[in-house]
C-alpha positions in Angstrom: -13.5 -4.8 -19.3 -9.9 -6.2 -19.5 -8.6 -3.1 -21.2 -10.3 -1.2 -18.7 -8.7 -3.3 -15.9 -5.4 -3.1 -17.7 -6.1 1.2 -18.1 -6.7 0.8 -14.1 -3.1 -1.1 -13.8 -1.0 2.0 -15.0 -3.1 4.3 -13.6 -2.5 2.0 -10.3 1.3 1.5 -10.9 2.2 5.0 -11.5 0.8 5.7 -8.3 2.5 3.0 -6.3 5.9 3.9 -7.8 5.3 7.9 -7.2 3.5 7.2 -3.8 5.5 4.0 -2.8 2.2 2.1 -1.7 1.1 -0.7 -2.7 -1.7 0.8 -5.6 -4.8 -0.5 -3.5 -5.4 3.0 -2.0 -6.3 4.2 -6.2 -7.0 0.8 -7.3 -10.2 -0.4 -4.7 -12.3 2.8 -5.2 -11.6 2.9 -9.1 -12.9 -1.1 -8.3 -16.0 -0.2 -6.3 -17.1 2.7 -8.9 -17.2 0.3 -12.0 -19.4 -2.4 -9.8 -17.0 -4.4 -7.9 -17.9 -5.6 -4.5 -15.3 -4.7 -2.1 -14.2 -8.6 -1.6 -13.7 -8.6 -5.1 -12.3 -5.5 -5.1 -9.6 -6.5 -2.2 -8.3 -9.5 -4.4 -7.7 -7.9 -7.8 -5.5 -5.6 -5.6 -3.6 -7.8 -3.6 -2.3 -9.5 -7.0 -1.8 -6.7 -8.5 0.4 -5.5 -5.4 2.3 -8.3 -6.1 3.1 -7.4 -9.7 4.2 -3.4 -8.7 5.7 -3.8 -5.2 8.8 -6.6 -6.5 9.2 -4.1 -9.7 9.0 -1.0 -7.8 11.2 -2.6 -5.1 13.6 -3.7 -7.6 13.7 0.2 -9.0 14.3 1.6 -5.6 16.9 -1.0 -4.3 19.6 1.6 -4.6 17.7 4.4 -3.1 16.4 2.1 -0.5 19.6 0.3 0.6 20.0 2.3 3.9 16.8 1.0 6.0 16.6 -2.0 4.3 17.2 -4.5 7.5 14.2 -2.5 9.0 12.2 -3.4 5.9 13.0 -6.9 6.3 12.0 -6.9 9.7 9.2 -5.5 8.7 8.3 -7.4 6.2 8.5 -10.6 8.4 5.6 -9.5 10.8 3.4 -8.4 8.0 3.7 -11.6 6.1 2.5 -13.5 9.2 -0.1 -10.4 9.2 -1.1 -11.0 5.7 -1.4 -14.9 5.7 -3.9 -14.1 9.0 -6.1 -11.5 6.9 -7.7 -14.7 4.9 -9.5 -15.9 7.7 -10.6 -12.3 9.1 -11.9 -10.9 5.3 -14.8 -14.0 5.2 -15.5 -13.1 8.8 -16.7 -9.6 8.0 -19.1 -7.4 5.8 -18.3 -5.1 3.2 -19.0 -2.4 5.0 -17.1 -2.9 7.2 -14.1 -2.8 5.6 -15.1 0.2 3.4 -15.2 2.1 7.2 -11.7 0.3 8.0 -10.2 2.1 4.9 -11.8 5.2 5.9 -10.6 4.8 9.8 -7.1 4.6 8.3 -6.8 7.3 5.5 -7.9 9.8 8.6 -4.9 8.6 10.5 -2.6 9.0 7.7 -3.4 12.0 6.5 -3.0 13.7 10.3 -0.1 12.2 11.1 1.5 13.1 7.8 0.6 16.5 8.0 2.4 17.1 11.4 5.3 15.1 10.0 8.3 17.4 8.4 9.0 16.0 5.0 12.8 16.2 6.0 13.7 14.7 9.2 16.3 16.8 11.0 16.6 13.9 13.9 18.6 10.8 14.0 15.8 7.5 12.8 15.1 6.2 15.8 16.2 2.6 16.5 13.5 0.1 17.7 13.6 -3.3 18.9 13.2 -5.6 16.5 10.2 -7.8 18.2 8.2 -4.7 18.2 9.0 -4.2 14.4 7.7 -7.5 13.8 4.0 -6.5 16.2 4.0 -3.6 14.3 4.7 -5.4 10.9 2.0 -8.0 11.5 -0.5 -5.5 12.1 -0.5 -3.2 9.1 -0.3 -6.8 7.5 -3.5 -8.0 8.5 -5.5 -4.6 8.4 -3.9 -3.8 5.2 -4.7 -7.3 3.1 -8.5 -7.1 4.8 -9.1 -3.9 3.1 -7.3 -4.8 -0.4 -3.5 -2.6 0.1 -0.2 -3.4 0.6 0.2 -1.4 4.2 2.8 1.5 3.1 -0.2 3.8 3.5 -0.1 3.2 7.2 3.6 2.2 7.4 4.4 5.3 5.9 2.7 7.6 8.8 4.6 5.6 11.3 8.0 5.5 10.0 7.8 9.2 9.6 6.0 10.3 12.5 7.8 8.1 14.8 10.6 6.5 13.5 12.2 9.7 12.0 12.6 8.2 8.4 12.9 10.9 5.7 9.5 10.9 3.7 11.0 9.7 0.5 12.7 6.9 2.2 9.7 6.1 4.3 8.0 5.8 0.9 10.6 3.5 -0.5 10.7 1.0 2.1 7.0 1.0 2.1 6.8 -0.1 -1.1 9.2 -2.7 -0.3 7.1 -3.9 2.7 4.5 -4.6 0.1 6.1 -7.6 -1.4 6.2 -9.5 1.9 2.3 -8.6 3.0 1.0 -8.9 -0.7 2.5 -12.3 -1.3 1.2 -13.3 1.9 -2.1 -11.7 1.0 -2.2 -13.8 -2.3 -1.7 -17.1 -0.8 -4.1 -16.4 1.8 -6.7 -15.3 -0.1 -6.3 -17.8 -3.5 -6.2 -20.5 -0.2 -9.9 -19.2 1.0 -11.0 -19.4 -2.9 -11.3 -15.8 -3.1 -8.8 -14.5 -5.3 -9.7 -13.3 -9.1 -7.0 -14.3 -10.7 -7.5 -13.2 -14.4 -8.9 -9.8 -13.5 -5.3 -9.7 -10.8 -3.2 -10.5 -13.6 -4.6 -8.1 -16.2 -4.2 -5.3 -13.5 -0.8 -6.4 -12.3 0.7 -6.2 -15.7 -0.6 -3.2 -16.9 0.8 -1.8 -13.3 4.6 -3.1 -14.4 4.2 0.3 -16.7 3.0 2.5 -14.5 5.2 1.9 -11.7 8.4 2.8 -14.0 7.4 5.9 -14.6 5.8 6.4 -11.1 9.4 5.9 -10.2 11.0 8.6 -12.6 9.0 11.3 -11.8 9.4 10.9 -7.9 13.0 11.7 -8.4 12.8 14.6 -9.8 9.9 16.2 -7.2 11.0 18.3 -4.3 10.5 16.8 -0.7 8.3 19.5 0.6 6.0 19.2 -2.8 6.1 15.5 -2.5 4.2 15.7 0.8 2.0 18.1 -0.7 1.3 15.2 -3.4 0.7 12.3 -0.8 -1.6 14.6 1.3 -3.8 15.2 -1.8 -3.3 11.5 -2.9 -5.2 10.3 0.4 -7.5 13.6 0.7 -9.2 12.8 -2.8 -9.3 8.9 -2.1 -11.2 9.8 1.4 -13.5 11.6 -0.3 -14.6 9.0 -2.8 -15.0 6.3 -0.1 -16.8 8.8 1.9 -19.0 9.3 -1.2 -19.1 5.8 -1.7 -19.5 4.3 1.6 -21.8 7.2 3.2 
């Protein structure tokens, strides 16, 4: 099983370095199809988030520079998000969050295909308290259902805040260390974190990630969408296969 779970780490990392999420969108459902529950599922990702999203960050921090106050922001409201998603996970069934993760792969994938790939308007400039609302809330949906939040962050900085898509992808992955961390302490506080199934993940995802990283440079914006659209399309269907 640990080479298995160490296999799933660079599949994982490559995915949140190309993608700029936090891996849990390709990590749970690889999780749930070898016998995880989805708790368990939730905690082997959120350490392993923590593992790809500060290497990943640290790869992008030159490509990244340009919206990073916004990512701090950010960052703030979904760390108070992600220290709040410990006491909502023991609250709820599995199911429920397998449908949660569903509800929110629907609304990415709509609002990234109406989103250009290149913006041709200026990003729009938002007040910071409602950076830090919006911040918290990925935060907590996105630690209850085991990812780092760029998959939803992502939609939004596009399809609202004008961000470039490669950008948005960027500082999504940067997002990820602040919900993540938060998620970690939250969850290893509740006594729910795995942490030598996290670990073996969340090295093996230090590989990935690299490379994840290299090849998203050298993809075309208007294919990279392509690749993100496909990326959530096949993960909908397997929770839809799996949930349903």
């Amino acid at each position: 099983m640990s080479l298995e779970l160490a296999l799933f780490g660079i599949i994982t990392g490559f995915s949140s370095g190309f993608f700029g999420i936090g891996g849990g969108t390709i990590l749970v459902p690889l999780l749930l199809a070898t016998g995880f529950v989805m708790k368990e599922a939730v905690a082997i990702s959120i350490m392993q988030m923590v593992f790809s999203s500060v290497y990943g960050s640290f790869l992008n921090a030159k490509r990244a520079k340009d919206v990073i106050k916004d990512g701090v922001i950010l960052g703030i409201g979904g760390s108070i998000g992600g220290l709040l998603s410990g006491y909502f996970v023991p609250n709820v069934s599995n199911e429920f969050l397998q449908y949660l993760f569903i509800a929110i792969l629907i609304f990415t994938i709509i609002r990234i295909f109406y989103s250009p790939a290149i913006q041709t308007e200026n990003v729009q400039i938002r007040n910071t308290y409602i950076l830090i609302l919006i911040g918290a809330v990925i935060g907590v949906l996105a630690m209850s259902i085991g990812v780092g939040g760029s998959i939803l962050l992502t939609p939004i900085l596009v399809g609202y805040l004008r961000y470039d898509l490669k950008a948005a992808t960027a500082l999504g992955l940067f997002f990820v260390i602040f919900s993540s961390v938060a998620g970690f302490i939250s969850t290893s506080y509740q006594g729910q974190m795995l942490f030598v199934e996290g670990a073996t993940v969340g090295i093996g995802s230090l590989i990935g990630v690299y490379f994840g990283i290299k090849v998203k440079d050298m993809v075309k914006a208007t294919s990279y969408k392509n690749y993100i659209l496909l990326l959530n399309v096949v993960v909908l269907a397997i929770m839809l296969y799996k949930t349903i």
